[in-house]
C-alpha positions in Angstrom: 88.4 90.8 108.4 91.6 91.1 108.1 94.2 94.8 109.4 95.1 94.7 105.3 91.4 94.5 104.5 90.2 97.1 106.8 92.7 99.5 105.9 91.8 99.2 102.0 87.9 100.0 103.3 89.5 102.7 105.6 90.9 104.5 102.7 88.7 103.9 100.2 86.5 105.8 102.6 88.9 108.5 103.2 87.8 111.9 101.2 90.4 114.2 101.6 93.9 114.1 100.0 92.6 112.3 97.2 96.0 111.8 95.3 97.9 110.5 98.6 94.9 108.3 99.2 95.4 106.9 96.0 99.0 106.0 96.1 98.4 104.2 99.7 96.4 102.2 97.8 98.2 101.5 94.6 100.7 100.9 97.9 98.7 98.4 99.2 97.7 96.5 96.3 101.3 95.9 94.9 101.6 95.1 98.5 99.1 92.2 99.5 100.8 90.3 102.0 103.6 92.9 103.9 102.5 96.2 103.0 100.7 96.9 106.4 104.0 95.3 108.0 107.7 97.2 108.6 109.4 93.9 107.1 108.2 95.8 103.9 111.0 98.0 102.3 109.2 99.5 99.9 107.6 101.8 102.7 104.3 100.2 105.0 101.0 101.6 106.4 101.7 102.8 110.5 98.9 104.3 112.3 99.6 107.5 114.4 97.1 109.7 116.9 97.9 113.2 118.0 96.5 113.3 121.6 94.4 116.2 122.1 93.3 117.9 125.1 90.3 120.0 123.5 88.9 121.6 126.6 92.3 123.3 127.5 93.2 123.8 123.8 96.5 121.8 123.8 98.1 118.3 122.3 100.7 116.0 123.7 103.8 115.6 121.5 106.4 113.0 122.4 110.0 113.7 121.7 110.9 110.8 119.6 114.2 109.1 120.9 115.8 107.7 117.4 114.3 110.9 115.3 114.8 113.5 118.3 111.3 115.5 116.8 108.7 116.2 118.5 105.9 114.2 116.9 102.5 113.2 117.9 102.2 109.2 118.7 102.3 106.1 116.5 104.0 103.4 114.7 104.2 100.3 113.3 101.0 98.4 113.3 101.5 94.7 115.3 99.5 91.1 114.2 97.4 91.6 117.0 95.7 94.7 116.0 92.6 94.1 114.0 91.9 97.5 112.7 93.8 100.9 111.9 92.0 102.4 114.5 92.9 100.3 116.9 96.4 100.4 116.4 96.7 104.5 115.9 94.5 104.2 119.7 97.0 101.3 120.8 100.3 103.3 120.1 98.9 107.0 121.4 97.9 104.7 124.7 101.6 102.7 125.1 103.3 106.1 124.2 101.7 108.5 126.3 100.8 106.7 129.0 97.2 108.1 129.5 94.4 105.7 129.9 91.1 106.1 128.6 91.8 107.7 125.5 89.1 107.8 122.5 89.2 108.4 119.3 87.7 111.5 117.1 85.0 110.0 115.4 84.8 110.0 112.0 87.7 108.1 111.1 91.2 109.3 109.6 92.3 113.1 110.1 95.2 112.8 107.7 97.7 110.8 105.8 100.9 111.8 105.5 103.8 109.9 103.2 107.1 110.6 105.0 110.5 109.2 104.8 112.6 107.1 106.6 116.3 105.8 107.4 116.5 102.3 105.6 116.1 99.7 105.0 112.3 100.4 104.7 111.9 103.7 102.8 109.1 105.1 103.7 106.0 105.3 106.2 102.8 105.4 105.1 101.2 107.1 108.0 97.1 107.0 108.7 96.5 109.6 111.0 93.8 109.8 114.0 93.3 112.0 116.4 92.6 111.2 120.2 91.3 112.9 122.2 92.2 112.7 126.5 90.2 112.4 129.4 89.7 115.6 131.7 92.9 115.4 134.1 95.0 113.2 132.2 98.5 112.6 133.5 101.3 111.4 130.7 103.6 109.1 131.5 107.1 108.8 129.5 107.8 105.4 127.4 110.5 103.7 126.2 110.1 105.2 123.0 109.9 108.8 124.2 113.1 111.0 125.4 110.2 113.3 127.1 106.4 114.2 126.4 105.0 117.6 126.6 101.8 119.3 126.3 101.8 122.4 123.6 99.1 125.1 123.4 98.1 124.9 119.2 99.7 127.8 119.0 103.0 126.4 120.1 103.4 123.6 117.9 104.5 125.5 114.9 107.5 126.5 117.3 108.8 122.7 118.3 107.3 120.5 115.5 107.4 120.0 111.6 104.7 120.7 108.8 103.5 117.5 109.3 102.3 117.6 112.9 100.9 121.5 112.3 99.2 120.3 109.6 97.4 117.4 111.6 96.8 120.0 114.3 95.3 122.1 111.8 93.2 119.2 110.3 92.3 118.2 113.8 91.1 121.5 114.9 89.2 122.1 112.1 87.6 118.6 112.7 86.6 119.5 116.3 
């Protein structure tokens, strides 16, 4: 199977958001052979996890070096990942450095349509969450200016709607 195919089942199997769902799928479709890829300018599909650290009741934001926001991780998916989910678990992993990550089960915790500086317009962004390993140490990429664990409480403070919202979604899915 392939990354195009499985995200069609992954959102066809996604409940929530129901219009946004939709539109990543009209997306898609129009889309057949670049719409998972960021050669796509009409906007593409990228894959993100927020890292969470349940047991102490924080996340791991990254301070994004071109956007200078705190975000949670992800990107653009690469030909060598096979599935969403391996990609969302791929880029949390390269980003912030902690091994042994694992995903929430259950799939998707959000999408979220946002935009971006051209040429592409847009991402497209499946959202996971991961969750840490007891004593996990962070470790700074070259796509980070800094990473920083923030209590839930916090985020609202350093990050936009968008990453409270996933916390939210996240939290509730704990």
């Amino acid at each position: 199977m392939s990354l195009y195919d499985d995200a069609v089942l992954v959102l066809k199997g996604y409940e929530d958001q129901e219009d946004l769902r939709q539109y990543y799928l009209d997306h898609l479709a129009a889309h057949p052979e670049d719409g998972m890829w960021k050669a796509c300018t009409d906007g593409h599909v990228t894959a993100s996890a927020l890292v969470v650290d349940p047991s102490r009741g924080r996340v791991l934001l990254t301070l994004h070096k071109k956007l200078r926001m705190w975000l949670q991780m992800g990107g653009h998916c690469e030909p060598g990942d096979t599935t969403l989910a391996a990609a969302a678990l791929r880029e949390a992993t390269e980003e912030s450095g902690v091994p042994g990550l694992a995903l929430l089960p259950g799939g998707p915790v959000r999408l979220d349509r946002h935009p971006i500086p051209g040429p592409c317009t847009q991402h497209l962004d499946v959202q996971y969450a991961a969750l840490a390993p007891s004593g996990a140490t962070e470790a700074i990429s070259d796509e980070s200016l800094d990473l920083r664990w923030f209590a839930y409480d916090e985020v609202a403070k350093v990050a936009d709607t968008s990453v409270v919202r996933l916390v939210e979604a996240t939290r509730a899915r704990l």
